[in-house]
C-alpha atoms as one frame of an Amber mdcrd trajectory, in Angstrom:
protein
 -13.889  10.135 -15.532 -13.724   9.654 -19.449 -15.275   6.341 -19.067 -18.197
   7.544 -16.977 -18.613  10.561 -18.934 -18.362   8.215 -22.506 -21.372   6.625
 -20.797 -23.033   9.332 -19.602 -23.287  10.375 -23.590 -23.985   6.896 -24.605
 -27.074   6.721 -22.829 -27.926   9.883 -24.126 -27.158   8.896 -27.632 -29.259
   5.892 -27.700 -32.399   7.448 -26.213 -32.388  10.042 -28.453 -32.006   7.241
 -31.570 -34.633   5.077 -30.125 -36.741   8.056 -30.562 -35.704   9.011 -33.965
 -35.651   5.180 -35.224 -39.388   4.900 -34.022 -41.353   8.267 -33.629 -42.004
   8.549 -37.781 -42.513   5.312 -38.787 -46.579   5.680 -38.980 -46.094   8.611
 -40.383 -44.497   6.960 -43.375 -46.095   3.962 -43.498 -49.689   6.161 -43.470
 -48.507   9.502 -45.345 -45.952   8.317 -47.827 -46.532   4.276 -48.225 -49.946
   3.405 -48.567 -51.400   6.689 -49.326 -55.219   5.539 -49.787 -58.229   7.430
 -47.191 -60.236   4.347 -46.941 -60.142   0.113 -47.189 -63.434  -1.066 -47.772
 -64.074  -4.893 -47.396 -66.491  -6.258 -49.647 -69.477  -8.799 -48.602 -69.025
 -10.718 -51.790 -66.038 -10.301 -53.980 -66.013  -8.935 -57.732 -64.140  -9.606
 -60.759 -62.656  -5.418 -61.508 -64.658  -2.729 -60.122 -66.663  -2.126 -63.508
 -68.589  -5.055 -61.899 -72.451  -4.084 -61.906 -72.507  -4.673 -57.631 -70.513
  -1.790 -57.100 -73.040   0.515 -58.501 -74.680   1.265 -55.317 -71.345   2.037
 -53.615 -69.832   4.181 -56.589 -72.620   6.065 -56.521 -71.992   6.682 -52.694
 -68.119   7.175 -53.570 -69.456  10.203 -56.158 -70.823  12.324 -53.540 -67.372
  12.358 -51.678 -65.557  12.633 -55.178 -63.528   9.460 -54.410 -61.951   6.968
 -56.754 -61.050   3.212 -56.038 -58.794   0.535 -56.658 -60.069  -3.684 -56.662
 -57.328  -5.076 -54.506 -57.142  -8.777 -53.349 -54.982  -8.810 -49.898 -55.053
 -12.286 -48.112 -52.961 -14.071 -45.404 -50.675 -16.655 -46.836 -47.238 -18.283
 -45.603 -44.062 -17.601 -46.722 -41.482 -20.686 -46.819 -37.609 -21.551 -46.693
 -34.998 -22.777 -45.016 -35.594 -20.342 -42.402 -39.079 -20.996 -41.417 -42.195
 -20.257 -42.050 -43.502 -16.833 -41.829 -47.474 -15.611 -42.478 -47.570 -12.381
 -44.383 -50.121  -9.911 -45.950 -50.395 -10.912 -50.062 -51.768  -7.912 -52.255
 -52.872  -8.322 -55.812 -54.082  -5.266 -57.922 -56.733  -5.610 -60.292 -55.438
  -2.720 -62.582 -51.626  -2.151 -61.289 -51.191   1.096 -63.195 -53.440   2.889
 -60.647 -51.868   1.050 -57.708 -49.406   4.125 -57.194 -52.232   6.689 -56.467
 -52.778   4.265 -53.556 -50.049   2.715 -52.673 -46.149   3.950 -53.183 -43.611
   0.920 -53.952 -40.005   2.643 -53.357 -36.839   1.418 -51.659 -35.681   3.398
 -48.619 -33.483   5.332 -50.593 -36.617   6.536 -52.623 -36.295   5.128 -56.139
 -39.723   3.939 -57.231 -40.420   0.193 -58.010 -42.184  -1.343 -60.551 -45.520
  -3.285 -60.352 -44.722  -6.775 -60.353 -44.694  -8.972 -63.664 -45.994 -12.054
 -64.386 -43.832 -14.701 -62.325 -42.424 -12.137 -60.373 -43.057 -10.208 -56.589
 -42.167  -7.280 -54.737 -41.423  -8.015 -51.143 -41.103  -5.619 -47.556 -37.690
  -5.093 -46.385 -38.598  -7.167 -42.790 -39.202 -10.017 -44.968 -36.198  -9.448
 -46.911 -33.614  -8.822 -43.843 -35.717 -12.380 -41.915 -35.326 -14.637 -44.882
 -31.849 -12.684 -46.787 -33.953 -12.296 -50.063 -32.823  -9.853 -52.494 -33.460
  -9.469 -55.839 -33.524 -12.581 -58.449 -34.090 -14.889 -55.017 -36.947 -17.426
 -55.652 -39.847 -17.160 -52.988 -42.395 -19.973 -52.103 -45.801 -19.105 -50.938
 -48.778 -21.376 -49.917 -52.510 -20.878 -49.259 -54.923 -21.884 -46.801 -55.121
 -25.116 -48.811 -51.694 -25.327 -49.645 -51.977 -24.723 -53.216 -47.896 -22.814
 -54.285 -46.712 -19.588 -55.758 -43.561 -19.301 -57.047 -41.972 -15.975 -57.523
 -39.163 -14.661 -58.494 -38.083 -11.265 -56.010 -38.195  -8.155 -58.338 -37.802
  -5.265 -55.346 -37.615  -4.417 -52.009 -39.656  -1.699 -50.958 -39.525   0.222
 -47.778 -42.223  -0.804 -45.100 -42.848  -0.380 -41.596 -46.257  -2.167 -40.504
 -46.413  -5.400 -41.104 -45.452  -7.666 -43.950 -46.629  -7.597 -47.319 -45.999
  -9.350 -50.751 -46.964  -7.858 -54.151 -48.253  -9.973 -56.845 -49.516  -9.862
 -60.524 -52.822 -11.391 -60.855 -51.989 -13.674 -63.968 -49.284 -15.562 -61.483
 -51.988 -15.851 -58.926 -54.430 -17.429 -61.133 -51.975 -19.444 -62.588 -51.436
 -20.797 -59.213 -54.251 -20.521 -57.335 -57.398 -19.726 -59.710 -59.432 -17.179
 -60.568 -59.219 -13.976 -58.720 -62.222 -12.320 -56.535 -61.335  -8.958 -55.337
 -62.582  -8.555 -51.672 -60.934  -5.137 -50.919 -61.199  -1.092 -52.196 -58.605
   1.010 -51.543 -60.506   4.377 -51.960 -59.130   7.691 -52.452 -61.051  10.643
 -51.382 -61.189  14.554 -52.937 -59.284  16.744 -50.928 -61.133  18.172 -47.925
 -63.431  15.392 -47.425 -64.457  14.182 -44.190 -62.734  10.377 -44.110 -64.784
   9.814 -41.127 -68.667  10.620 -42.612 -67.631   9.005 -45.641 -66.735   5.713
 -43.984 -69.909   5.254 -42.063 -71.933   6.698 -45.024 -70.513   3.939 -47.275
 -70.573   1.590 -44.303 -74.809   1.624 -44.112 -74.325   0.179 -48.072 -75.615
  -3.594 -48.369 -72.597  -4.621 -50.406 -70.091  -3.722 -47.414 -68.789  -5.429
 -43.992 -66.431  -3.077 -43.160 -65.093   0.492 -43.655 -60.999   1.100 -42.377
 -60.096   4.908 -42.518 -56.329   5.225 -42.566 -56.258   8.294 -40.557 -57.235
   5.997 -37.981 -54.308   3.795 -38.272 -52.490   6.780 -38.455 -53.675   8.190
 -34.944 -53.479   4.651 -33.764 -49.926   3.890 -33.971 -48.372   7.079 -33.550
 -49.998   7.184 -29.965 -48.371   3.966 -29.921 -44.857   5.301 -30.581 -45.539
   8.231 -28.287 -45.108   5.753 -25.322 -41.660   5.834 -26.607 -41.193   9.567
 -24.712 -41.193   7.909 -21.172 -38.487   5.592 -22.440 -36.295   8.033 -23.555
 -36.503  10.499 -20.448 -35.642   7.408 -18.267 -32.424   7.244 -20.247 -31.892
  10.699 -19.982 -32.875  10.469 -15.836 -30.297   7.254 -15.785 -27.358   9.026
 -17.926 -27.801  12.230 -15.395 -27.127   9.893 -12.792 -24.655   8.835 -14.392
 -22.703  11.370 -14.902 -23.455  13.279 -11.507 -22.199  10.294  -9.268 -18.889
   9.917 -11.763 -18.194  13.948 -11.775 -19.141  14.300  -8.052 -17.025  12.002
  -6.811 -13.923  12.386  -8.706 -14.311  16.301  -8.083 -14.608  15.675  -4.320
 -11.370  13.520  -4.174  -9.643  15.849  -6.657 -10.458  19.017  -4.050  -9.870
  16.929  -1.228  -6.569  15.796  -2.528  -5.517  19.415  -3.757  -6.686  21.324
  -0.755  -2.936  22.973  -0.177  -2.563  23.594  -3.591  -6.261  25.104  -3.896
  -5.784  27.244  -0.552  -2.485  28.439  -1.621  -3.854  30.147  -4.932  -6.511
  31.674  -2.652  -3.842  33.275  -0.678  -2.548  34.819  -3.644  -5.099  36.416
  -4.303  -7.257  34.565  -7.156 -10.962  35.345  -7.236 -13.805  33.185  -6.406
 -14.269  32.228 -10.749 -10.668  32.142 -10.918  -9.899  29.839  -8.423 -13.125
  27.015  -9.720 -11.719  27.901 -13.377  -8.514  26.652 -12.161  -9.788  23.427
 -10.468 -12.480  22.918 -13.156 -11.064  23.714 -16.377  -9.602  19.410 -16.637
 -13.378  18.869 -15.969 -14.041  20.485 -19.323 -11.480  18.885 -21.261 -11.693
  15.326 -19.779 -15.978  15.846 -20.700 -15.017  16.695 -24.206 -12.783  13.681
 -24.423 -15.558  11.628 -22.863 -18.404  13.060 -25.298 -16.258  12.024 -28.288
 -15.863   8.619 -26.992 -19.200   8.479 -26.251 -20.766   9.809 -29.399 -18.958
   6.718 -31.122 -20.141   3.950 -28.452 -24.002   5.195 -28.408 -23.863   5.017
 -31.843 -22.781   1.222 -31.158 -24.737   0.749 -28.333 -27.677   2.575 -30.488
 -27.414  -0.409 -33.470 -27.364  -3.125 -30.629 -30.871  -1.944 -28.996 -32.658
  -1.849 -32.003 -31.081  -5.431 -33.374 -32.430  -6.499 -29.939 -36.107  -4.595
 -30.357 -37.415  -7.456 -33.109 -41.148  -6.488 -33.513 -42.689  -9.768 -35.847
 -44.894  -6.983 -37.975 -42.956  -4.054 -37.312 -40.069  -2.635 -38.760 -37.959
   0.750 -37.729 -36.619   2.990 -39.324 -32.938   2.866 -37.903 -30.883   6.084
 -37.673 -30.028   8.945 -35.222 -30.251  12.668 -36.414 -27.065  15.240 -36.102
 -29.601  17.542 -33.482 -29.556  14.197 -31.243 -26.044  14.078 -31.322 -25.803
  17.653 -30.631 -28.285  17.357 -27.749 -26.305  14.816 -26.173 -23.174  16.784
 -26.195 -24.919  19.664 -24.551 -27.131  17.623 -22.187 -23.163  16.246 -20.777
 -21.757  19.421 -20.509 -24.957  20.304 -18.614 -24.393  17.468 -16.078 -20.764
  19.347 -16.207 -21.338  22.773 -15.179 -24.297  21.738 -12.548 -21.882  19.367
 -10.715 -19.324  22.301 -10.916 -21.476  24.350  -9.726 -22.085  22.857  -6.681
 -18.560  21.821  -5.987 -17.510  25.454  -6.017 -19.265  26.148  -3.144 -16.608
  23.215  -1.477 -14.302  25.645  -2.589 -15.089  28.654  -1.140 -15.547  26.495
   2.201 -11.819  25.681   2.366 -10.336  27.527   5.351  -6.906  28.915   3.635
  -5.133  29.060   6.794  -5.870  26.045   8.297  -4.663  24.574   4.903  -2.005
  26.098   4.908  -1.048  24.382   7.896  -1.245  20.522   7.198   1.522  18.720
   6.553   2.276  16.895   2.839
């Protein structure tokens, strides 16, 4: 019974910190990571955004009170010993504003500086798939296989797909001269993200207009598949625990029917008498929800090692209410299948009972 109810819990445990390890993760990534309202993708690219082609689309910016940031982001390869991985390289063309944009932090929150020259901030998915950490060396090439060399100088927190942050002086030292092809726009507060995207999206100098919002909405209907997944776990751990509990209980009355029949002859009342029988449920469930908080914990950690998304990273944990609604969820299963076990009780003719032989 402790082993069925350890799983019973277990299941419980790990739906519940499936859901927690995947629910936010837009959320972050959209609301605290990059923090822009709009990516606009240039036709042409520009030198810094004081170049004279942006005129027409600063000028559509003012009416919506927004500010912007010249970013170059471009698909290169990363490559080690490991493999070879494409990833997301962004370059800032002023990386003091960058933070009004975009947050660089570990996962414990500590901010991290803009790259320096020779140097690169990395995504934690690249950093657990290759074991970089800080002071590693990283190699990436272009379309035309032209090398950056970097030296790792953070790893910040990131769930949607894989970036690299680089200074522009070790690009162009590498590669050659810079043309910014990307905005990151920030809009004044109450603005509609929407009307100013297709406003800015009718201007000559644009191809395309991304609202983050949209990402936002995007992904987190994503995760909320994630619901169905974790009430079949809760369907499969109630079946669980009903078929263990039921079938135990039944030989445990059928096994005890003398003993059972004789306390009813003495005179204990219908609660009594299932608080009698029932009351080793309760203790052997506890001992089973103990065991089973530590093995869905386990069992939690081995799902999501298993759940490898290429350009998607979790956010691995389980909250204390999931643990507490596991507990209570068990103890449910409990008292329903003691529930209708009493009424096996109050079936048990005392003096026929009485009667049988040991």
């Amino acid at each position: 019974m402790v082993i069925g109810i350890s799983g019973c819990t277990a299941l419980l445990v790990t739906g519940f910190g499936i859901r927690d390890s995947v629910m936010d993760i837009a959320d972050q990534q959209f609301g605290e990571i990059q923090t822009f309202d709009l990516d606009i993708t240039l036709k042409n690219g520009v030198q810094d955004v004081g170049d004279t082609s942006l005129e027409p689309l600063k000028e559509g910016l003012a009416a919506y009170g927004g500010d912007c940031i010249a970013v170059l982001e471009k698909t290169v390869d990363m490559e080690n010993a490991d493999g070879v991985k494409s990833v997301s390289l962004i370059v800032a063309e002023n990386p003091a504003q960058l933070g009004s944009y975009i947050d660089l932090h570990t996962t414990a929150g500590d901010a991290i500086a803009y790259p320096q020259k020779g140097e690169a901030v990395i995504c934690g998915k690249l950093s657990e798939r290759f074991d970089l950490n800080v002071g590693d060396t990283i190699l990436l090439y272009d379309e035309d296989r032209n090398e950056i060399r970097a030296v790792v100088s953070g790893v910040c927190e990131n769930y949607m797909y894989n970036y690299v942050y680089l200074n522009a002086q070790t690009y162009e030292e590498a590669i050659g001269e810079i043309s910014y092809r990307n905005l990151y726009v920030n809009l004044a507060e109450g603005e509609d993200a929407h009307a100013a995207g297709a406003a800015l999206m009718k201007l000559d100098g644009v191809t395309a207009v991304n609202v983050n919002m949209d990402m936002l909405t995007r992904f987190s209907s994503m995760m909320g598949s994630m619901n169905y997944i974790v009430f079949v776990i809760i369907a499969c751990a109630a079946a669980l625990a009903f078929i263990v509990l039921y079938n135990l209980n039944n030989i445990n009355i059928t096994e005890r029917i003398r003993e059972i029949a004789t306390i009813k002859v003495l005179g204990f009342y219908r609660n009594e008498t299932a608080a009698y029988v029932f009351r080793e449920n309760t203790v052997l469930t506890a001992i089973g929800c103990a065991a089973g908080l530590l093995l869905g914990k386990a069992l939690h950690l081995y799902v999501m090692d298993k759940v490898d998304i290429d350009l998607m990273s979790f956010d691995i944990h389980i909250r204390a209410v999931s643990y507490l609604l596991s507990v209570l969820l068990t103890f449910a299963f409990t008292w329903v299948v003691n529930r209708m076990m009493s009424v096996k009780l109050e079936a048990i003719n005392m003096a026929e009972s009485l009667k049988s032989v040991d």
